[in-house]
Phi, psi and omega in degrees: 000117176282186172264003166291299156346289192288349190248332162314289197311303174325317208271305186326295177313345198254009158268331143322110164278125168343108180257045187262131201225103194292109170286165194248150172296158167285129192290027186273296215298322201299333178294341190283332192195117161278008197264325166277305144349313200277282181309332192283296166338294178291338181283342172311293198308335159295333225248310159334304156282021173075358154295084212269316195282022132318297189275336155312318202287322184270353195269294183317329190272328170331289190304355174282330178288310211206107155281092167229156183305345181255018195263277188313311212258314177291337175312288190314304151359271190316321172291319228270325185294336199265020164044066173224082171322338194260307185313297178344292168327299173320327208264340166292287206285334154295353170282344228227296156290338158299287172349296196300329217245343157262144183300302176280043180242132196280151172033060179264035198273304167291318164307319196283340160323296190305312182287325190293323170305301178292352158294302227272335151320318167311304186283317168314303205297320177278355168281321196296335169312322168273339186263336178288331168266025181066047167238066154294331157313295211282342150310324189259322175298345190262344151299298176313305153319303198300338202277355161249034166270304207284152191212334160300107182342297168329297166273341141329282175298314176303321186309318196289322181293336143323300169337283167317311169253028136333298173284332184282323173307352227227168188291148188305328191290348176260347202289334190280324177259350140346288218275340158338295183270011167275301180279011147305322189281293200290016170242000152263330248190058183301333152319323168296090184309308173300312180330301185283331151319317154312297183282358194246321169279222182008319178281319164326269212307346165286336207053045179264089200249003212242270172322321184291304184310290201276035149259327158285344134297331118309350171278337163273342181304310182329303209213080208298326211254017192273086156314323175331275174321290158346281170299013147289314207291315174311289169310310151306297141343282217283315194291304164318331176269347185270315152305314154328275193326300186302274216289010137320286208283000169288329192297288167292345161318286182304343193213025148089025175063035171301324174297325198297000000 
């Protein structure tokens, strides 16, 4: 991962948004334990204020009360801010089978919509968490997870775009789905500069070096002042005119030094 990369990937994370969606109890649950009600309350309000192992604490005694799907999906929640994603996870699909498995829970189409989107937040957040130590596999397997979770527009678009730079980042034999999933992005998103910055890579690294300049060049269009892009096209540049040269002289090779 270079260091152009690494200051992409910083900035990048800091364009996430939190895709956490606090459920309100139902008043079914609440008749059943007022005692649960109580411990459920409070792990909100810790967890609002940024007290997570408070609010871990109470989510867990709720669940001593009462095992309902907003029980589950708040645990997870919570796991997900002290960023230990695999628990997190654990605690969405226990979230997840409770629904299924009860009769009376209204509309659960939108909850579950809701709870499978913080998994697939999960699998973005520890793949970016694996591509920032260079676990480009175990990154890209974890995009991948997320993108059959995820249903959110948003969260979509980061996973696949991840994806790409995972793959661009990836052994040269992966570089063709580098540019696969950049153009997912730029047939939702003709706008996404990075997207063509990716695929504008990946086609370097193919030696399309021709196709590469103009996808990077559309990508300063996107964006004039992205030194990143400026240094691809420059290096792109250098390699093309360094291909010139050679089939000159392969040229003059071939026909006895006829230019000289």
């Amino acid at each position: 991962m270079n260091k152009n990369f690494r200051l992409f990937f910083y900035s990048f994370l800091c364009l996430i948004s939190v895709y956490i969606i606090f459920s309100s109890a139902i008043g079914a649950y609440a008749a059943s334990s007022v005692k649960w009600q109580k411990n459920y309350n409070k792990a909100v309000n810790f967890l609002k204020n940024k007290k997570y192992n408070s609010a871990l604490e109470y989510a867990k005694k709720a669940l001593t009360e009462n095992k309902n799907p907003y029980t589950y999906e708040l645990a997870a929640n919570i796991l997900q801010f002290k960023k230990q994603y695999e628990a997190s996870t654990g605690y969405y699909k226990k979230s997840i089978i409770s629904v299924l498995k009860s009769k009376n829970f209204k509309n659960p189409n939108k909850f579950l919509s809701s709870v499978k989107n913080g998994i697939a937040l999960n699998y973005l957040l520890s793949g970016n968490k694996a591509l920032k130590t260079k676990r480009i596999n175990y990154s890209i397997n974890q995009y991948k997870k997320g993108l059959s979770y995820a249903s959110d527009k948003k969260l979509v678009d980061f996973l696949t775009l991840n994806l790409a730079m995972s793959y661009e980042n990836s052994n040269p034999a992966h570089l063709k789905r580098a540019i696969y999933y950049a153009n997912k992005i730029i047939q939702k998103n003709p706008k996404n500069y990075y997207a063509f910055f990716l695929k504008g890579r990946a086609e370097y690294g193919l030696k399309e070096f021709n196709s590469s300049l103009k996808d990077l060049m559309h990508a300063k269009k996107l964006n004039p002042g992205n030194k990143m892009i400026i240094e691809a096209i420059n290096v792109d540049k250098k390699a093309i005119i360094y291909k010139k040269d050679e089939e000159i002289k392969n040229i003059k090779k071939s026909t006895g030094n006829l230019f000289k």
